[in-house]
N, C-alpha and C positions, 0 to 999 in steps of 0.2 A: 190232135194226134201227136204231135211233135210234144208237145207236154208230155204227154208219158211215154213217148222213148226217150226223150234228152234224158232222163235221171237214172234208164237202164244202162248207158253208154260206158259205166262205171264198173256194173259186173259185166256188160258185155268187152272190156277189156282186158279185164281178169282173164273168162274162159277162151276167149281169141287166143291169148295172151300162154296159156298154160297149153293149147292144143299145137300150136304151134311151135314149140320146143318139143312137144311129144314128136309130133310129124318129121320134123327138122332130125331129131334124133342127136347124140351125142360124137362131135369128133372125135378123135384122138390127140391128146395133149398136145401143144405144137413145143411145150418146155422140155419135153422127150428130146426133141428135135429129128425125130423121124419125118423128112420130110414124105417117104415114098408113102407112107401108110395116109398120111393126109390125102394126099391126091388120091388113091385108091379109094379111101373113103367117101371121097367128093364127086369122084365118076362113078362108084358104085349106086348111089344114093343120090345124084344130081334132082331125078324129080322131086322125091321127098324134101331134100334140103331148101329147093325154091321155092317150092309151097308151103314148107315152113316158113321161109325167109316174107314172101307175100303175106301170112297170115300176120308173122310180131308185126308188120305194116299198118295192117287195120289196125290191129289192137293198141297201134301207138295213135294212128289217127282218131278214135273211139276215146282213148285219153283225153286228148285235145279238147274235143268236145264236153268230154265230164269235167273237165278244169272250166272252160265256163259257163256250163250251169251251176258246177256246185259255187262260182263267182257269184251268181245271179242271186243264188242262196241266202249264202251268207249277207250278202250287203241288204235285198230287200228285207227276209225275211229274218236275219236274223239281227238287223239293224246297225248291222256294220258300216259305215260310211266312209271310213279309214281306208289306206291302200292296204292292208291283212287280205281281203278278196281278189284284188288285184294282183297279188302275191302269189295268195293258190291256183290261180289258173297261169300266171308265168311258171309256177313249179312245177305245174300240168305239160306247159307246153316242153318246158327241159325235160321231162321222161319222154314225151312227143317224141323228141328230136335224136334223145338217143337211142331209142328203139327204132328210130327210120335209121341211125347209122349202123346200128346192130345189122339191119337186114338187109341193107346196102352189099355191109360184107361179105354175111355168107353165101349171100348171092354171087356175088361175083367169084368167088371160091368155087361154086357149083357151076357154073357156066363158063370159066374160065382154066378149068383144072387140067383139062387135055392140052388145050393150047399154049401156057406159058411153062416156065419150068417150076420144079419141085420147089426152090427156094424160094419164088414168089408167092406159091402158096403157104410156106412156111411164116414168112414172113407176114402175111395179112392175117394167119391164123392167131397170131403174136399177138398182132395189135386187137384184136376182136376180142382175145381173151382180156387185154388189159386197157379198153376203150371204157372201162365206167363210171368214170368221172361226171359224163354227165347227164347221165339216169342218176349217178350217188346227190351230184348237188342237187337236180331236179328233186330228189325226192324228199329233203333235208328241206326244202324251200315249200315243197308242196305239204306237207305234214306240221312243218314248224308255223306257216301262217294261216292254215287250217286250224290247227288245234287253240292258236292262242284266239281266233277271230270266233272258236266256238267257248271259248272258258270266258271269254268279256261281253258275249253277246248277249242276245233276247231270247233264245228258246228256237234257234233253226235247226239244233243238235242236239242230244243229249249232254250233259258238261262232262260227264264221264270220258266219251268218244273223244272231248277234246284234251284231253289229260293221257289219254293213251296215245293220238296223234301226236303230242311232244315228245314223250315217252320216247315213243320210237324214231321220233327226230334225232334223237340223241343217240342213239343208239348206232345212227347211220354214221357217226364220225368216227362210232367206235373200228377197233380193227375185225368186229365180225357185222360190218356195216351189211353183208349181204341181205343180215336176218333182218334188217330194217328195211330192209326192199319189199322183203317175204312179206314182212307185219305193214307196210304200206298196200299191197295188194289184198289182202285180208280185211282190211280198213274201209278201202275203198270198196270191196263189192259188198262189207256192212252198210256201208254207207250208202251204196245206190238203192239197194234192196229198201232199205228203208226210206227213204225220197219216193221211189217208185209207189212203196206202200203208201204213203200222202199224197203222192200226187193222184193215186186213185179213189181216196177219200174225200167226198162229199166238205166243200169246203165249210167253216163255219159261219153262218152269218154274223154280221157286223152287227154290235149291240144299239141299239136305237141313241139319238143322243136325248142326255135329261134334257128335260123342259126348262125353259129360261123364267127366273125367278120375275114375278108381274114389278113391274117397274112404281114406285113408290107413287 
């Protein structure tokens, strides 16, 4: 059973992932620097915004998980023995982590927006918009030793998938690094989808070994 959800964990943080900023819904700029509309918007919207803020949670914990299966992946099945696997699932855990700080905040923005003052919320709103350093390097780390661990490996990938995971590594340093996040979650629930699809197919059997030559 755990066999075929470990490999969904990967679109299952995708759609967590994308319902949850639905739910969550869009603040208002905090570079405006209107603070009052912040707060209105955070007590108008408290529930929504928590349970959005609860859902990026899973969807970062859900990550977690797809980082070490798709670990598992790569090293047995695609005969990588190298720290390249060990790599993607540390890159896994840095989008983990900055998606629980993402949600930290808005949470507390939604639960905190009546009691302190305007500025406060300004302020955390600040840094929320400019905390993503470390989903940017999580995902530079998770894509970059992904891609190169599937272009040198034995077939756990397609070599293609690993050439566009670089791709978009690169991409991520650029100054429209968001679109590399985009094309990382894009990636990843190819990626599950298809593990998911093997991991429901009937494994193949092992070839018998040839017979030992009769000894002289």
């Amino acid at each position: 059973m755990a066999s075929r959800i470990a490999p969904l964990t990967g679109a299952i943080f995708v759609v967590v992932l994308i319902t949850g900023f639905v739910v969550a819904g869009e603040a208002p700029d905090a570079e405006r620097g209107n603070a009052r509309d912040l707060v209105e918007h955070y007590t108008d919207n408290k529930d929504s915004v928590m349970i959005g803020a609860a859902l990026t949670a899973w969807a970062a914990a859900a990550m977690a998980f797809f980082g070490g299966y798709l670990r598992t992946v790569l090293r047995d099945r695609g005969g990588d023995s190298g720290f390249l696997p060990s790599m993607t699932m540390a890159g896994a855990l840095a989008i983990a982590i900055g998606g629980a700080i993402d949600a930290t905040i808005i949470f507390t923005m939604a639960e905190t927006a009546e009691d302190v003052g305007p500025g406060t919320i300004l302020t955390l709103s600040a840094l929320f918009e400019n905390d993503f350093f470390p989903v940017a390097v999580g995902t530079f780390i998770f894509l970059l030793a992904t891609g190169l661990s599937v272009v040198r490996g034995a077939g756990a990938l397609p070599k293609w998938l690993g050439w566009v995971a670089i791709l978009l590594a690169v991409v991520t340093l650029t100054p429209v690094g968001f679109a590399g996040f985009m094309g990382m979650g894009l990636f990843t629930l190819i990626v599950s989808i298809l593990l998911t699809i093997r991991a429901g197919s009937p494994a193949t059997p092992a070839a018998p070994p040839a017979p030992e030559a009769p000894a002289a």
